[in-house]
C-alpha positions as CSV (number, residue, x, y, z in Angstrom):
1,X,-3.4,-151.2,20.1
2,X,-4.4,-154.9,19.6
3,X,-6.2,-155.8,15.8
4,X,-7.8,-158.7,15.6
5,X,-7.6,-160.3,12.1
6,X,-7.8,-163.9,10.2
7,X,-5.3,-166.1,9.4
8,X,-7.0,-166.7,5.7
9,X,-4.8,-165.1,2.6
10,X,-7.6,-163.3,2.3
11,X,-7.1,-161.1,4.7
12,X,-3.1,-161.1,3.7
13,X,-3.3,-157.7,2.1
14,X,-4.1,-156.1,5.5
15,X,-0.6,-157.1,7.2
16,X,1.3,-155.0,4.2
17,X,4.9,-155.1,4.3
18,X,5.0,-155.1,8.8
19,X,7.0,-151.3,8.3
20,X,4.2,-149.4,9.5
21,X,3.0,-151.9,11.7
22,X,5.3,-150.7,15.0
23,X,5.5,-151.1,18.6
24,X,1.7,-149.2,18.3
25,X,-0.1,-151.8,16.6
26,X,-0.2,-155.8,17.6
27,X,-1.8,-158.1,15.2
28,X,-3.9,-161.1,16.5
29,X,-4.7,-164.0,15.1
30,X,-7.9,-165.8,14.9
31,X,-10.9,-167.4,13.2
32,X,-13.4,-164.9,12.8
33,X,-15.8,-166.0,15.2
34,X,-13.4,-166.1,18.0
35,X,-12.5,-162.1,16.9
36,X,-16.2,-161.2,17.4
37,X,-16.1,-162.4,21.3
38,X,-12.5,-160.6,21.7
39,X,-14.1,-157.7,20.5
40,X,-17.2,-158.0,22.2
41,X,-14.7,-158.7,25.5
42,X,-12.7,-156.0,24.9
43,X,-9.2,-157.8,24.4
44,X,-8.7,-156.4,21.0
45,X,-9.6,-152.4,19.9
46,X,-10.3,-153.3,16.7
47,X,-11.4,-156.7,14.2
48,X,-12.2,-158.4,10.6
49,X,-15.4,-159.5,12.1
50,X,-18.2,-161.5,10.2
51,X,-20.8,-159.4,8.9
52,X,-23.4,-161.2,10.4
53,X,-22.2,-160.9,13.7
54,X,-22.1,-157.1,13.2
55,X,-25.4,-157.2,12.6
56,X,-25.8,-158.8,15.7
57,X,-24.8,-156.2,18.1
58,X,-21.0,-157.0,18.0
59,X,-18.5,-154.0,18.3
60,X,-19.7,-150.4,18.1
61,X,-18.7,-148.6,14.8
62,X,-17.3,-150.0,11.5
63,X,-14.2,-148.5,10.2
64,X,-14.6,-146.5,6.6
65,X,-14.1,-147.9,3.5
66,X,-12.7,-150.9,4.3
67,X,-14.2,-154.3,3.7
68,X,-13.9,-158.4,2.7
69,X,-15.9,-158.8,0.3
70,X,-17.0,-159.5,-3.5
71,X,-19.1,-159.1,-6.6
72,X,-19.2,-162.5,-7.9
73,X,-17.0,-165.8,-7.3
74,X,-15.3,-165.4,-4.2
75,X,-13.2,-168.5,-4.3
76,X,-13.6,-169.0,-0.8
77,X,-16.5,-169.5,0.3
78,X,-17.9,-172.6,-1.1
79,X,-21.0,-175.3,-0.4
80,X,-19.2,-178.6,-1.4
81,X,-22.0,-181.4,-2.5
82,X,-23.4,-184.8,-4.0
83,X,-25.3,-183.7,-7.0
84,X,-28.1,-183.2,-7.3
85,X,-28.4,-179.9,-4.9
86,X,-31.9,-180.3,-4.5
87,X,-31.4,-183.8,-2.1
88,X,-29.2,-182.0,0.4
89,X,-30.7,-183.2,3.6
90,X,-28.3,-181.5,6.1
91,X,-24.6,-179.2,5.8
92,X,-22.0,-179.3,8.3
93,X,-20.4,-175.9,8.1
94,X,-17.5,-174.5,9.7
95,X,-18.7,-172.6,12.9
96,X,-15.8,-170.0,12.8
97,X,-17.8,-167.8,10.7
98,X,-21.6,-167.2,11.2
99,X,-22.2,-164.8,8.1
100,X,-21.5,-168.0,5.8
101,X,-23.8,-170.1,7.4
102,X,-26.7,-167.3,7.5
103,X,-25.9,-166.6,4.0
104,X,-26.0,-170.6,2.8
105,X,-29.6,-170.9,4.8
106,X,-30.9,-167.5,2.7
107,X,-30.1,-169.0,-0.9
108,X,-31.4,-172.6,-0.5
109,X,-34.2,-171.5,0.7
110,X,-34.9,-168.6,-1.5
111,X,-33.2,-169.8,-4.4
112,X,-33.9,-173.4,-4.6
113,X,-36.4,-173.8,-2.1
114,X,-35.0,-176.4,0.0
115,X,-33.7,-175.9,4.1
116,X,-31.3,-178.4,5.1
117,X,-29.9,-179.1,8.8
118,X,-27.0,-177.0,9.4
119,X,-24.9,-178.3,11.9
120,X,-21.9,-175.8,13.1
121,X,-18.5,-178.1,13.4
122,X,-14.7,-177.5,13.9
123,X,-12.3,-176.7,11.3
124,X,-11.1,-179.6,11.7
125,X,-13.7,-181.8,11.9
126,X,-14.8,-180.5,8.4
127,X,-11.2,-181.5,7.2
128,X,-11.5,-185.0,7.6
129,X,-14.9,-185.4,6.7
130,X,-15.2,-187.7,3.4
131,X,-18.2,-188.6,1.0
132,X,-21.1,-188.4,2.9
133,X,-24.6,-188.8,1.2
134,X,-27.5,-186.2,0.9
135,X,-24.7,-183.9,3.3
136,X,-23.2,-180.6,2.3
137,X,-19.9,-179.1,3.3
138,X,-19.7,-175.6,4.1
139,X,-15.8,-174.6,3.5
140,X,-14.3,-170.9,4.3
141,X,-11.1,-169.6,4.0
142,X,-8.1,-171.4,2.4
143,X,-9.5,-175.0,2.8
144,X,-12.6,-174.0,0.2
145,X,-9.5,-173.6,-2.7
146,X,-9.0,-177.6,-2.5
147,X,-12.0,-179.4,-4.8
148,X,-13.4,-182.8,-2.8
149,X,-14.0,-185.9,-5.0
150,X,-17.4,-186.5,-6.4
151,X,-18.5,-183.6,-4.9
152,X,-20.0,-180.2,-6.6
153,X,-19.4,-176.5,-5.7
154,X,-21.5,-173.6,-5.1
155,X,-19.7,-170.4,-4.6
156,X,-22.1,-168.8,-2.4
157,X,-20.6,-165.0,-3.6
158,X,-21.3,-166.3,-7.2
159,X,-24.7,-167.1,-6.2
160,X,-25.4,-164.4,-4.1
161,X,-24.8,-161.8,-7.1
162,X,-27.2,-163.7,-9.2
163,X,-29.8,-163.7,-6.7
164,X,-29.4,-159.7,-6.1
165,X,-27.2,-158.3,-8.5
166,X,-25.1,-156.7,-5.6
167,X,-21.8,-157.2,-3.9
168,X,-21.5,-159.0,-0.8
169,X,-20.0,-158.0,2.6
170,X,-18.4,-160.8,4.6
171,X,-16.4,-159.3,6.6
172,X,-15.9,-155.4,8.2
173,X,-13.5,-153.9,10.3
174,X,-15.3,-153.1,13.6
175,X,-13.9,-151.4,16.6
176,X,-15.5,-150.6,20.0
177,X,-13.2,-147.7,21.0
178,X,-14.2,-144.3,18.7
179,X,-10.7,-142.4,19.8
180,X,-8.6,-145.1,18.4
181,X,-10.5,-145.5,15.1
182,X,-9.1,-143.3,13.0
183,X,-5.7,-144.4,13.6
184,X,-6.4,-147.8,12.7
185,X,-8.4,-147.3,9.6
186,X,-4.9,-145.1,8.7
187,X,-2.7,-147.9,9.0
188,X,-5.2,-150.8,7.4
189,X,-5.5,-148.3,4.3
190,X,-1.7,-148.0,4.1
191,X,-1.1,-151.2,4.4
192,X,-3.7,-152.3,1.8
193,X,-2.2,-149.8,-0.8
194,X,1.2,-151.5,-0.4
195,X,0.3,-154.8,-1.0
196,X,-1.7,-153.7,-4.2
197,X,1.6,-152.6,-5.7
198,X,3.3,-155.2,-4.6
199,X,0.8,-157.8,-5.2
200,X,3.1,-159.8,-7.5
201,X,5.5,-160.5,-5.0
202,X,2.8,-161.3,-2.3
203,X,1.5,-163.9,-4.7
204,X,4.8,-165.6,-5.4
205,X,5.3,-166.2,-1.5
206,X,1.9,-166.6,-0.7
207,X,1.5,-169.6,-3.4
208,X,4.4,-170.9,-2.4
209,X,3.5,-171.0,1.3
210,X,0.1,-172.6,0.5
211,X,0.9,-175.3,-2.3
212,X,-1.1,-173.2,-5.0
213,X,-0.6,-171.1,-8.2
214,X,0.6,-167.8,-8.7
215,X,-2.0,-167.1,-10.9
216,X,-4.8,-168.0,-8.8
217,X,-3.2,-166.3,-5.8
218,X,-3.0,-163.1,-7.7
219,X,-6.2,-163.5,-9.2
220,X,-7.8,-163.6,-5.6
221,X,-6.5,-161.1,-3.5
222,X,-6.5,-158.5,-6.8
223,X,-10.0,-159.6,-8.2
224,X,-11.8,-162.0,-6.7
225,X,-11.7,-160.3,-3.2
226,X,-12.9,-156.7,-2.7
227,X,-11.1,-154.7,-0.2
228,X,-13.5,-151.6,-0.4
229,X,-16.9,-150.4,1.3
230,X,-18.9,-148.3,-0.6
231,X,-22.6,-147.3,-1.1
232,X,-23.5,-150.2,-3.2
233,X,-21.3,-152.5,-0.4
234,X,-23.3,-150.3,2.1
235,X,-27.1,-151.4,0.3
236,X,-25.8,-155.0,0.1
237,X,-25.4,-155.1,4.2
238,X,-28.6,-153.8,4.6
239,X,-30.4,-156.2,1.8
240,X,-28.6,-159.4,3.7
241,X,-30.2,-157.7,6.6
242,X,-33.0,-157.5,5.6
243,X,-33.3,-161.7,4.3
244,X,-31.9,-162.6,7.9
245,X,-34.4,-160.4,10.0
246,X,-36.8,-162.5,7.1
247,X,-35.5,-165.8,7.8
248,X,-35.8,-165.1,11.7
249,X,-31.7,-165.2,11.9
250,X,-31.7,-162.0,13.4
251,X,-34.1,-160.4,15.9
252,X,-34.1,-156.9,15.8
253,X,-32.9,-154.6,12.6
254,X,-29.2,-152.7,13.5
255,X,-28.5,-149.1,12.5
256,X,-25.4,-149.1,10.5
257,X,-22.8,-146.7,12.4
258,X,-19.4,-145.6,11.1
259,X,-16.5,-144.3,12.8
260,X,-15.0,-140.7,11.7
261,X,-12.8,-140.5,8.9
């Protein structure tokens, strides 16, 4: 069975320790964008797809229990700007994930009642972009840890749970085969238990790996980042929903399936 998943260390607690992860299960790598059209292609069974693109029409059940996602800072997820916010005039965001880009549109608007031009780029574009007035920069993954100079930061989980009060669901695990569900959501949620008791360890090599401290890496994948998917997770989806089908980001309203536990 092929698993799609991202090469963030967010996601890191997924691979566990490899043991359990035999000749049955082969873990792709990708941005999460490019997951959702394996899934939606069928070259994977299962992926850490964008919430958004769930949403969407992507895949057919979500696995149980299982999430990215936070109730507060997320670290990783962050609108880089020239102060003040309010003279934004356009954002270049990273177009490997559509759920941050939905989610940036819904809290400038809402919150501070501005709507900027978002304009989807490369990775790598965004890298070498450099101070650029009235322009935001929409960083995901490990390139939203390093600060730009003379720019601010909104952590869009931070601001999301002021605006609702609720967690927020980046990612899910989705699959598009119901026989093979179970099996995967067996070995995610083994592999996910291991790294939580071995989380120091993790940290050590995982800071080392990415020029960054201990401290912070442990403090991310153990506090920052929310591994579960539960009721309140579950109202959260349906709320962000409910603001894109609002903001005319989304067409029609999806019914939230699961696959069998």
């Amino acid at each position: 069975m092929k698993i799609g998943i991202v090469p963030y260390l967010n996601a890191v607690p997924f691979m566990g320790d490899g043991k359990a992860n035999n000749n049955s299960f082969d873990f792709v790598f990708n941005v999460p964008s490019k997951l959702s059209r394996l899934l939606k292609a069928g070259a994977i069974d299962a992926g850490l797809i964008p919430v958004f693109d769930y949403l969407n029409g992507t895949g057919k059940v979500i696995l149980p229990r299982l999430s990215l996602s936070c109730k507060g800072p997320v670290e990783s997820v962050k609108l880089f700007y020239r102060p003040p916010l309010k003279y934004v005039k356009r954002i270049y965001a990273d177009k490997a994930s559509s759920t941050s880009a939905a989610l940036v549109r819904i809290l400038l608007k809402d919150i501070y009642g501005i709507e900027p031009k978002i304009f989807k780029v490369s990775t790598q574009y965004l890298a070498t972009l450099g101070t650029v007035p009235y322009t935001g920069i929409l960083h995901i993954g490990n390139l939203a840890f390093r600060r730009i100079k003379g720019y601010s930061d909104l952590d869009l989980g931070e601001a999301w749970y002021e605006f609702t009060h609720m967690p927020f669901v980046f990612a899910l695990w989705v699959s598009s085969h119901f026989p093979t569900s179970r099996t995967i959501t067996k070995l995610l949620s083994h592999n996910l238990e291991w790294s939580m008791k071995n989380i120091d360890d993790i940290s050590n090599r995982k800071a080392k790996e990415l020029n960054l401290r201990k401290e912070f890496v442990k403090n991310y994948l153990s506090k920052s980042i929310n591994y579960s998917l539960g009721k309140r997770h579950i109202k959260a989806i349906e709320k962000f929903q409910d603001l894109c089908l609002k903001h005319k980001l989304l067409k029609i309203k999806r019914h939230i399936e699961f696959a069998d536990e």
